[in-house]
Phi, psi and omega in degrees: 000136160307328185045023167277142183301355175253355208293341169315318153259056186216128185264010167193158205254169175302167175284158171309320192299317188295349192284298213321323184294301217268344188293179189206337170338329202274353180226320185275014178288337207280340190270033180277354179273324166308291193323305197262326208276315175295334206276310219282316175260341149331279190301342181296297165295344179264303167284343130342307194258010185059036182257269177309144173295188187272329163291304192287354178291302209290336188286315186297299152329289186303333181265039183224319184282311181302329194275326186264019169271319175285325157314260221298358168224054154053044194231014170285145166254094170278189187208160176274308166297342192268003161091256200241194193249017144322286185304319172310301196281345175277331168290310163270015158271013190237321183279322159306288170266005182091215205276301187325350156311310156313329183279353190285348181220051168286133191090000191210158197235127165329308194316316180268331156335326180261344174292321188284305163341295221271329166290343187282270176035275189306314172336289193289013205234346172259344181261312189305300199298283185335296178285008168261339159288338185297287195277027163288307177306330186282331188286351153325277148018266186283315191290322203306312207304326192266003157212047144293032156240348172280119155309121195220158131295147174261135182240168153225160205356036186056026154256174189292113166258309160212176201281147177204146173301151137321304191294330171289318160316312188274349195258345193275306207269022148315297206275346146338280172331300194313332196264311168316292184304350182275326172311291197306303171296008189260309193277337171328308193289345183267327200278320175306063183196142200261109206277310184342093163122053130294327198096184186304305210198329200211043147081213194209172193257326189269174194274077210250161183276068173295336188279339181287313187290334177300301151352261163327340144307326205098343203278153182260021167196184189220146148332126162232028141275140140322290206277339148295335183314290230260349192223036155278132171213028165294331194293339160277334172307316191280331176313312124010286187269323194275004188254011155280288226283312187258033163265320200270347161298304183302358192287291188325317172300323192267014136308340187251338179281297190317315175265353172270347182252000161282149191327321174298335176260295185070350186315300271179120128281145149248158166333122165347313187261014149226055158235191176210146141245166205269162175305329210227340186238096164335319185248002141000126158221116191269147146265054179326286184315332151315296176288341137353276160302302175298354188264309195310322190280355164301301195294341195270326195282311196289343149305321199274282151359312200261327165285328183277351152337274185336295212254018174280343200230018193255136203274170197282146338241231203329137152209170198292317185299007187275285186330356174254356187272015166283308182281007188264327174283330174284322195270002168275326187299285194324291190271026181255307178325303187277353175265295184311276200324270187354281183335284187325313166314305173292313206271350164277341171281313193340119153303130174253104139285102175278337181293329190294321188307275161012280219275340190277323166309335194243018212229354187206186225231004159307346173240042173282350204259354189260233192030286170294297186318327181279349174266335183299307193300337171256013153101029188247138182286154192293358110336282139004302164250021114357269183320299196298329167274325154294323169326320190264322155346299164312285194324311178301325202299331178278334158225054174076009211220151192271176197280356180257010169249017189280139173270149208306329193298309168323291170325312187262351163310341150248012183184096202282015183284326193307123190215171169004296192285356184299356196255354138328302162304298168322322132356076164342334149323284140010266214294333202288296172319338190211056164253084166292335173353186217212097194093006167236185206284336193311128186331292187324322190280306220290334185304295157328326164299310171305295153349280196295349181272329178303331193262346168302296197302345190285000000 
């Protein structure tokens, strides 16, 4: 005999090493707070509906209440023979109060047991990650609110293009976030729906109350296939996927934290307490973490990747290769959770050298596009003073010196349009102030933005 709880017909059991293989305790202990919270609105619902008495409920309730006081303060011993963390906990409701343990899971099939695990799960864990993007965007926030006035370079291919606030740079990746937490939260609807009394595949003989055990869940809908219930996993597939997407905003961010905080750049220290230094080199301040996060978004993407594997070729419904959408989600949960604190921490802490930003504007050749534009506004067609403003660009470059030390006679030698106020325009400041656009670096906007982020976060 087997002496596994499905083992009646099978007359001699696996080698250990195959339970070991086959077992899943060793990552799916994390749903046991789900795990007793579904079997507690199961039984609830089988004595609602008279399938179970009012004694085998209460015996049943009260030993499910003993097992999660014992979950929350870490004290179940699960085993490997016992598979999983179904069986584990039906072994011990069963070893606690006897044989009336067995009935808890009448009317209902691991398949769909686990499916309901993993939505209750996700429920609470998309709500977690939302509010933890929520605060990353106020520590946005709060540095943009402290340099819409820092003056920054703008880059395209990571050369200099034109002068911009900071804080409009740092604001970019807010409204990133935003889109992200509208994905997460979006996605709630999907996850919020309760697969429990499918069964294996095709629902049950007894009269059982699925809309009640959902209820007593929390959940606000029920599956209305069986065999989709049990053999769905998009809604972790979208988890997956939008917690890649906001992996992969944070890598970029923390590509630019990376480069803003080397001796080449200097814009930006970070805190002491998310940097490292080396073993052999004394002077060493790393941004480990930042490169961290950028390394992390690899892994989130090879989850995502590695479940629609899974789940492209395996035919309706339940098969044992399901049994692979867990750890790539906990451990995608694990490293989104621990990248958002991290960011937050890092972008709050951050030193902004403004005198250094202050000194890279006025040091380069970004507000060469205020130049053509001022010959445009006087009536040279924009192409023309293209050309005509690269000319002078070359010029300054042969003599070592930018367009506002360029002198006005220089100037007008390629355009007698060139007048006084140009150098006005020219003013990094300026150029920054009177991007009035809808959405653009002008202070004034940037303010708007802020405005508008404040009232989101609110």
């Amino acid at each position: 005999m087997s002496g596994k709880a499905w083992g009646g017909r099978f007359q001699k059991s696996a080698e250990q090493w195959v339970d070991e293989f086959g077992a899943s305790i060793g990552f799916d202990q994390q749903l046991v707070t789900e795990d007793i919270e579904g079997s507690i609105a199961h039984v609830t619902m089988l004595g609602a509906c008279n399938i179970l008495t009012t004694e085998e409920v209460d015996a049943i309730k009260d030993g499910l209440q003993q097992l999660k006081v014992k979950a929350d303060n870490n004290e179940l011993e699960f085993k490997v023979e016992n598979e999983d963390i179904h069986l584990n906990l039906e072994k011990m409701l069963t070893d606690l109060i006897g044989p009336v343990g067995g009935k808890l899971h009448t009317g209902r099939s691991r398949n769909d047991q686990v499916a309901t695990d993993m939505h209750l799960f996700l429920k609470k864990r998309v709500v977690e990650v939302i509010e933890l993007i929520e605060k990353f965007q106020a520590a946005i926030v709060e540095q943009a609110e402290d340099n819409v006035e820092t003056l920054a370079p703008g880059y395209t291919h990571l050369q200099r293009a034109q002068p911009i606030s900071f804080a409009h740079h740092l604001m970019t990746y807010f409204w990133m976030l935003e889109r992200d937490k509208q994905r997460f939260t979006e996605s709630v609807k999907r996850i919020d729906i309760s697969p429990l009394g499918a069964g294996a595949l095709a629902g049950t003989t007894f009269p059982i109350d699925r809309e009640l055990s959902a209820k007593l869940m929390g959940f606000s809908a029920v599956y209305q296939n069986s065999i989709d219930a049990v053999s769905d996993r998009d809604f972790i597939v979208e988890f997956l996927s939008n917690s890649s997407l906001m992996m992969a905003h944070l890598s970029r961010f923390a590509e630019e934290i990376i480069l803003w905080s080397t001796d080449e750049f200097k814009f930006i220290e970070l805190d002491d307490a998310f940097s490292t230094g080396s073993s052999i080199m004394p002077q060493k301040k790393n941004p480990d973490m930042a490169e961290l996060i950028r390394g992390k978004a690899g892994r989130t993407y090879g989850n995502l990747m590695g479940l629609l594997t899974v789940l492209k070729g395996i035919p309706l419904a339940y098969n044992k290769d399901m049994q692979e959408d867990k750890e790539g989600m906990f451990d995608t949960l694990h490293t989104v959770v621990g990248s958002l604190k991290i960011f937050e921490g890092m972008v709050r802490t951050m030193t902004v050298n403004k005198e250094i930003l202050h000194k890279a504007v006025h040091n380069d050749f970004s507000n060469a596009t205020e130049l053509a534009d001022y010959l445009a506004t006087k009536g040279m067609p924009f192409r023309e003073a293209h050309e005509v403003t690269g000319k002078l660009v070359f010029t300054c470059i042969q003599k070592g010196i930018y367009l506002l030390d360029l002198p006005l006679e220089e100037m007008q030698k390629e355009s007698t349009l060139l007048e006084e106020d140009v150098y006005e325009v020219l003013a990094p400041v300026a150029a920054v102030q009177r991007r009035h656009s809808l959405g653009g670096t002008g202070f004034d906007q940037v303010k708007i933005q802020l405005a508008q982020a404040q009232a989101l976060l609110k």
